[in-house]
C-alpha positions in Angstrom: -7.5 -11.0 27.3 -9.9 -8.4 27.3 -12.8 -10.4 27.9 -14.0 -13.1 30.2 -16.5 -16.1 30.1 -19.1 -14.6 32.4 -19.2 -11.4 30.7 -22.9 -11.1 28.9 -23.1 -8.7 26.2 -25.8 -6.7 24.3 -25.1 -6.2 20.8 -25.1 -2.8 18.4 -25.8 -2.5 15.0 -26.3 0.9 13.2 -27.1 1.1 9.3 -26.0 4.0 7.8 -28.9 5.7 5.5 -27.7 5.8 1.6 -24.3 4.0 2.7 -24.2 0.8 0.3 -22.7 -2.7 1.3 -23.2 -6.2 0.4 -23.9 -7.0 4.1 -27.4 -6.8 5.7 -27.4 -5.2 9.3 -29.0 -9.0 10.3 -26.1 -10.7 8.9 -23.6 -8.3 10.3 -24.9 -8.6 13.6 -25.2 -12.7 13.1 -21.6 -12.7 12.6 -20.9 -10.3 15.1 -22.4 -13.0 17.4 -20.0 -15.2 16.1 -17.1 -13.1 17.2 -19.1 -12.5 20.3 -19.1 -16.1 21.4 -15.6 -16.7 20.3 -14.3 -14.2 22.5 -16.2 -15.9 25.6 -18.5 -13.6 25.2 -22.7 -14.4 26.4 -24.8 -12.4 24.0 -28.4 -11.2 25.5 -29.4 -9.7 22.6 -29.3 -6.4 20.0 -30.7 -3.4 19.5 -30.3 -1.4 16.2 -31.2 1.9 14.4 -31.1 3.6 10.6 -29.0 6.6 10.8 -28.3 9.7 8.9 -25.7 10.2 9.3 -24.1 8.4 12.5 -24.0 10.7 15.8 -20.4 12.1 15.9 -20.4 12.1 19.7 -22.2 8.7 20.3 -22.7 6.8 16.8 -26.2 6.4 17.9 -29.1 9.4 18.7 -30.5 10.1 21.9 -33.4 8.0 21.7 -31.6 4.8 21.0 -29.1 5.7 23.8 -32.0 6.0 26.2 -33.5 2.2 25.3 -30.1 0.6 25.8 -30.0 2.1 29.5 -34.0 0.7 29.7 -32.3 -2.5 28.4 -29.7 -2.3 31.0 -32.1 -1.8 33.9 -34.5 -4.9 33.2 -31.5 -7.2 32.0 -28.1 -6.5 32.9 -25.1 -7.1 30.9 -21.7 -6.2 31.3 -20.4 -5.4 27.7 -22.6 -3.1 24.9 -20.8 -4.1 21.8 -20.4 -1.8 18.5 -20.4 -3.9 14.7 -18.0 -0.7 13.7 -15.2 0.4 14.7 -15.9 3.6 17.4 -13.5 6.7 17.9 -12.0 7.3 21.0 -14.4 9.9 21.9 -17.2 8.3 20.7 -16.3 5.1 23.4 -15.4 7.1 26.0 -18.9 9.1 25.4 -21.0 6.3 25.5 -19.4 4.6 28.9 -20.1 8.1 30.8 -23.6 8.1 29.4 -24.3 4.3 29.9 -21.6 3.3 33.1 -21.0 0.3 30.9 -17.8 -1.1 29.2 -18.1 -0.1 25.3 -16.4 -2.2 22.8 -16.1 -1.7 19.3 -15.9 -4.5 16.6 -12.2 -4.3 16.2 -11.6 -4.7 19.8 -13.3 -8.0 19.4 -11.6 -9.2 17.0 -8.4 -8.3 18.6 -9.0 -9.9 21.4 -9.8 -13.0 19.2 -6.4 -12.8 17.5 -4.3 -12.4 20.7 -6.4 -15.6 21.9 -4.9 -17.2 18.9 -1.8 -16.6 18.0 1.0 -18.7 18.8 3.8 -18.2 17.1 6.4 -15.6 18.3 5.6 -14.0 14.7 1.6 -14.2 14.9 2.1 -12.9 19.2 3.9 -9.8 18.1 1.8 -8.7 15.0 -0.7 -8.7 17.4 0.8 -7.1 20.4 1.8 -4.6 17.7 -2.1 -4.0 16.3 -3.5 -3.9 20.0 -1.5 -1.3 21.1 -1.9 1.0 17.8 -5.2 0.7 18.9 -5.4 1.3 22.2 -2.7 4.3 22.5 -5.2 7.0 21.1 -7.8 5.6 24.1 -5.3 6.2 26.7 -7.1 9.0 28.0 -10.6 7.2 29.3 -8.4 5.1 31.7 -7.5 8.4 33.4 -10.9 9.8 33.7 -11.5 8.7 37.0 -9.1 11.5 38.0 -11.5 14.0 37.1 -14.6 12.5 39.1 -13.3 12.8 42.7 -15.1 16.3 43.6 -13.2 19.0 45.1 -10.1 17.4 44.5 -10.0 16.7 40.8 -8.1 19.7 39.9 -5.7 19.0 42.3 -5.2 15.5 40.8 -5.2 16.3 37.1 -1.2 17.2 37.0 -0.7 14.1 38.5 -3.2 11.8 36.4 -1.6 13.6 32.9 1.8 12.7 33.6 1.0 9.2 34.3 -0.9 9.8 30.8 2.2 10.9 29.3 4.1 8.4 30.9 2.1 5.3 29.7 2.0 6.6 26.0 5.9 7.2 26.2 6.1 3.4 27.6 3.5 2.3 24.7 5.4 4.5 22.0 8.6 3.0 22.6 6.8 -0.7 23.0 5.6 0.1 19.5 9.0 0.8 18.2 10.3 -2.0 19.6 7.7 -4.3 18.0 7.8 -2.2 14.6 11.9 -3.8 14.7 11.3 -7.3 15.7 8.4 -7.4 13.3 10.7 -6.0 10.6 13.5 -8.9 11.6 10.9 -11.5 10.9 9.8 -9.8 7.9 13.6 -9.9 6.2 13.8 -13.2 7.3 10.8 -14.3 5.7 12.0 -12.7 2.6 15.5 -14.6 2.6 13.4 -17.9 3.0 11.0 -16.5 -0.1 14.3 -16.2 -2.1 15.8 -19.1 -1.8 12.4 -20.7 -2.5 12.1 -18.4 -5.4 16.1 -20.0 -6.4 14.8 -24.0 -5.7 12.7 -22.9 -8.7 9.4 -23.7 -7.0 5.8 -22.4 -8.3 3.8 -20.7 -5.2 0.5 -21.3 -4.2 -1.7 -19.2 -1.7 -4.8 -20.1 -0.1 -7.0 -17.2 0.7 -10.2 -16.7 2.2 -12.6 -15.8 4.4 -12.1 -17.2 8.3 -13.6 -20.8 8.3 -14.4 -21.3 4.9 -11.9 -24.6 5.3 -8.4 -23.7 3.9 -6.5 -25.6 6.4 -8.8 -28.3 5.8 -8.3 -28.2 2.4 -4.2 -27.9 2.4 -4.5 -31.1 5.2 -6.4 -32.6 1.6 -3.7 -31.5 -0.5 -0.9 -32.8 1.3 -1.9 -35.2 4.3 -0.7 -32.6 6.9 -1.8 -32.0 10.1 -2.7 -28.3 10.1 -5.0 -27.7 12.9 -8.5 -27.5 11.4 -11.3 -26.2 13.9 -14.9 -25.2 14.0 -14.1 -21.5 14.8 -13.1 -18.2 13.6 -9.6 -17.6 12.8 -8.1 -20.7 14.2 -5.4 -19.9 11.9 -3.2 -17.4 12.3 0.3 -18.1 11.4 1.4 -19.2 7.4 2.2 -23.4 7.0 3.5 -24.1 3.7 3.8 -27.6 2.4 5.0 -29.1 -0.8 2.1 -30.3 -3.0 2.6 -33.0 -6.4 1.0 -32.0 -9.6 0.1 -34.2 -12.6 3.3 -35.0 -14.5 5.3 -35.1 -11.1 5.6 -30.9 -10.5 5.9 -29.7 -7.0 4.3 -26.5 -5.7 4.3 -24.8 -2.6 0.7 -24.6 -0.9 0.8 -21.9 1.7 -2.8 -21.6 4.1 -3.1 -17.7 5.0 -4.9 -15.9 7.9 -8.6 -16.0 7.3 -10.3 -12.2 6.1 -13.4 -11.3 7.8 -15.4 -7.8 6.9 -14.1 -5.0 8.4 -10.7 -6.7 8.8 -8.8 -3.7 11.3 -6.9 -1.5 9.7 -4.2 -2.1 12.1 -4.3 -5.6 11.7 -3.6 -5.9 7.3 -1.0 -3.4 9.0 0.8 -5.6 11.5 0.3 -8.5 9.6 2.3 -7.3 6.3 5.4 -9.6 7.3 2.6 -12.7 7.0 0.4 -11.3 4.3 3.4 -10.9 1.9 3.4 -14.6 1.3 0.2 -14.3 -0.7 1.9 -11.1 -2.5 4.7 -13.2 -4.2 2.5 -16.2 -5.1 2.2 -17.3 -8.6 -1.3 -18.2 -8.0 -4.3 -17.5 -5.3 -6.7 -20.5 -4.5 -9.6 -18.6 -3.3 -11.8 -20.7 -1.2 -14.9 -20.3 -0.8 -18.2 -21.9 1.9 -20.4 -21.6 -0.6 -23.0 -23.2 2.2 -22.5 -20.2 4.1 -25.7 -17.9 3.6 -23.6 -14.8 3.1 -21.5 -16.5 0.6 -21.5 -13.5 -1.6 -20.7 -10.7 1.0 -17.7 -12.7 2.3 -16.0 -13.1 -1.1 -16.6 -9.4 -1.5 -14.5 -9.2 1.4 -12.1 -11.2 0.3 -11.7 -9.5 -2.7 -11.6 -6.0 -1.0 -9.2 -6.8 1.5 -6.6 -8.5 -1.5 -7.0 -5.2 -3.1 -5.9 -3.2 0.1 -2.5 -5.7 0.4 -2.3 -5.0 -3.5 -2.7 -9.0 -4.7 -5.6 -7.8 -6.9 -3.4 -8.9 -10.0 -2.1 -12.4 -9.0 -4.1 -15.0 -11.2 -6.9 -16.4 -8.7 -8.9 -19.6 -8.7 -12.2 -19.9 -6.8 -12.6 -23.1 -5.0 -16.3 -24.1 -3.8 -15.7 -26.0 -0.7 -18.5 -28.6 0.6 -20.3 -28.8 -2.3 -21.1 -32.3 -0.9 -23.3 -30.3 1.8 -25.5 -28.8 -1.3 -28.9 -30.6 -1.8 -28.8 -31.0 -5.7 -26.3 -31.1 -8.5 -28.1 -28.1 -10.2 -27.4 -26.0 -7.0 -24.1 -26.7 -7.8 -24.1 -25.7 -11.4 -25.3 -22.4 -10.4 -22.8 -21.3 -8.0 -20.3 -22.5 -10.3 -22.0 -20.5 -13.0 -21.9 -17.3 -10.5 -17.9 -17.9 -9.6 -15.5 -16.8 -12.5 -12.7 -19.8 -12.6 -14.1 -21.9 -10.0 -13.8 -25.6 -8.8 -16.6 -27.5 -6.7 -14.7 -29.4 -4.0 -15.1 -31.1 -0.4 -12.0 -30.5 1.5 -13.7 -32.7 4.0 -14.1 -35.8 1.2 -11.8 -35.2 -1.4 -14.2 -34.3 -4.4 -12.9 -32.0 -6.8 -9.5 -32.4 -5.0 -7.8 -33.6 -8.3 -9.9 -31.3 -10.7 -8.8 -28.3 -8.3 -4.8 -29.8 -9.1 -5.8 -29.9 -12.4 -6.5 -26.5 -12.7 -3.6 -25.2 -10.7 -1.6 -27.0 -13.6 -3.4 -24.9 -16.2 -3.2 -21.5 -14.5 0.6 -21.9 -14.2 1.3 -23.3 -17.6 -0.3 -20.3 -19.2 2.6 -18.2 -17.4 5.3 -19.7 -18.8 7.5 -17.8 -21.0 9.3 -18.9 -24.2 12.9 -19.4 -24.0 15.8 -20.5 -25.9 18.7 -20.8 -24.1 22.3 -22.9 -24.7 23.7 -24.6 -21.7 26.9 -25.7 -21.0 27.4 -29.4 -19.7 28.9 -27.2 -16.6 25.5 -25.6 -15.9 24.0 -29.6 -15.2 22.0 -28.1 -12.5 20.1 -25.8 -15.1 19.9 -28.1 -17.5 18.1 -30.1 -14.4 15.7 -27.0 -13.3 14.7 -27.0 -16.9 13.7 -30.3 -17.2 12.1 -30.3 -13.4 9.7 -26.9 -14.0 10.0 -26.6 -17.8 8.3 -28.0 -20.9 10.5 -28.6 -23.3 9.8 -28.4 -27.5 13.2 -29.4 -28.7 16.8 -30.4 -26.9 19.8 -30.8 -29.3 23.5 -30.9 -28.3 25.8 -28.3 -29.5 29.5 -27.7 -28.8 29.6 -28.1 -25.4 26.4 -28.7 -24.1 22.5 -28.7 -25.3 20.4 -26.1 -26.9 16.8 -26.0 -25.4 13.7 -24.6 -26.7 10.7 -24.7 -24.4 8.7 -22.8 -21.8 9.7 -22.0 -18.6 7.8 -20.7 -15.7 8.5 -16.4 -14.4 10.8 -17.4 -11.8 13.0 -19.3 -13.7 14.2 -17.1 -16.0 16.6 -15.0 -13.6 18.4 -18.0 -13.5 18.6 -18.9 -17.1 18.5 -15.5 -19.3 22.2 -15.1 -19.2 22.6 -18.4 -21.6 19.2 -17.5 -23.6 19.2 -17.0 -27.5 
């Protein structure tokens, strides 16, 4: 870990002059907190400043610079901490001109995640993320070559081929993660297809970190996902089988929480997991709607489904502890503010069966009409159609039964050979 318990931080927040987003710089930094105390982190406090633009050398000016090493002096702490994501240069700029450890945002939540994880799958997407970014910040490890006097110059040939050295070790560590990352990835796929072969509707929950999916799949299905208080206690996909009205079974998969400024590096790593939401047949998005920055997280939600390219999947919006909400007309209007939403209580069970409900509908208005003419040697199709189908009108004909009905996408691979 990157961090420690004792480790007291001073937090950073810099808004951008004419640069729009749903987030305040207060709510930002609020959540940045979060992370903070997550990590183990002991937050002291924040400075901030309006900028246009950012400094290229330092993110923030002169002035601002000067007032965190004020800070320093009457307060000590042993972490300044960024809400952005800082260049290499612009880190290893601010540690000469402050002699504190700089962290950036996506260091934090790094750090977080390697905390987290583990799984073998959810350990290596992160080892993978950590060290894409860390290899371009090799070079402020070395520095301290270049700061013992008369005999820096003497040092540097040595201190660059260690340089070289560790980004040829980190290089080929990255290849080697790239490969076993890619081995999980085709085996997620073969599961995926022989799910997509049982003829089994898919269901992803999505949302932002702690809004309560895993308590609401532990709803769904009486598992025992581990549901805590804290940011991205989930890291790694559990799927369980979930019964519909009229006896259906879907797959309900609970997905890594999104956050703001998710790392790049991280949606990267993290394809082999995030391409269980890709191939679902619906998204349940769910949402805290007690959470004062309920609209600036499912902005981020929706950004960051657009990055993975899920945009298109059919979505429902699920409320979550709208037994926390102080009046029925409170809940009315965020209902009226979500497009295709459902108020529920993971934690209680309200809405639980309306949410099902709705599920139902979503997927029944993707099925496709069909006409196809089994034989009695094709039972198990006949089966499938029967099991994920609705059926109009079944007759027998030489040799087997004629159906007409709907069907849902994924079925039809397996019956458009003996379709009319």
């Amino acid at each position: 870990m990157l961090l420690s318990t004792a480790e007291r931080a001073l937090l950073v927040g810099v808004e951008v002059k004419g640069e729009h987003t749903v987030w305040s710089l207060d709510d930002s930094l609020e959540e940045l907190a979060l992370l903070a105390r997550t990590a183990g982190l002991h937050v002291i406090g924040k400075v901030t400043q309006a900028v246009s633009p950012v400094h290229p050398a330092t993110y923030i000016g002169k002035g601002k610079l000067e007032e965190v090493r004020d800070l320093l002096a009457q307060e000590p702490f042993d972490v300044l901490l960024f809400d952005v994501e800082l260049s290499p240069t612009q880190q290893r700029n601010l540690e000469e001109a402050i002699d504190v450890r700089v962290l950036d945002r996506t260091a934090l939540i790094l750090d977080i995640f390697a905390s987290h994880a583990r799984t073998r799958e959810g350990i290596l997407q992160v080892e993978l993320a950590q060290y894409e970014y860390r290899l371009p910040r090799l070079t402020r490890q070395w520095t301290h070559l270049s700061r013992q006097g008369v005999g820096g110059v003497g040092l540097r040939g040595p201190g660059e081929t260690q340089l070289e050295s560790d980004r040829r070790d980190i290089n080929r560590r990255i290849a080697l993660l790239r490969r076993q990352i890619e081995e999980v990835r085709e085996h997620r796929e073969q599961y995926r297809r022989r799910r997509r072969e049982s003829a089994v509707s898919t269901v992803a929950l999505v949302g932002y970190t702690n809004a309560g999916k895993s308590t609401l799949l532990n709803a769904l299905t009486g598992a025992d996902v581990l549901v805590a208080d804290k940011l991205f206690a989930t890291l790694d996909p559990t799927t369980r089988r979930v019964e519909l009205a009229g006896g259906r079974e879907v797959l309900v998969t609970d997905t890594v929480g999104f956050i703001q400024k998710l790392p790049t590096m991280l949606v990267s790593a993290f394809r082999a997991t995030l391409e269980e939401i890709l191939v679902a047949d619906v998204m349940v998005h769910v949402v805290d709607i007690t959470s004062r920055t309920v609209l600036g997280q499912s902005w981020a939600v929706g950004e960051t489904l657009k990055q993975i390219g899920a945009d298109q999947i059919p979505i429902i919006t699920a409320l979550n502890k709208i037994d926390l909400l102080e009046s029925p007309e409170r809940v009315s209007a965020m209902l009226a503010s979500f497009p295709n939403s459902v108020g529920i209580s993971a934690r209680t069970g309200q809405g639980i069966d309306l949410l099902l409900e709705r599920i139902s509908q979503v997927l029944k208005e993707q099925m496709l009409d069909v006409v196809v003419r089994l034989p009695f040697s094709a039972g198990d199709l006949i089966a499938l159609f029967h099991r994920v189908g609705s059926i109009d009108q079944e007759k027998p004909v030489a040799g087997g039964v004629e159906i007409r009905g709907q069907v849902p996408p994924y079925a039809m691979g397996r019956l458009e050979k003996y379709a009319r």
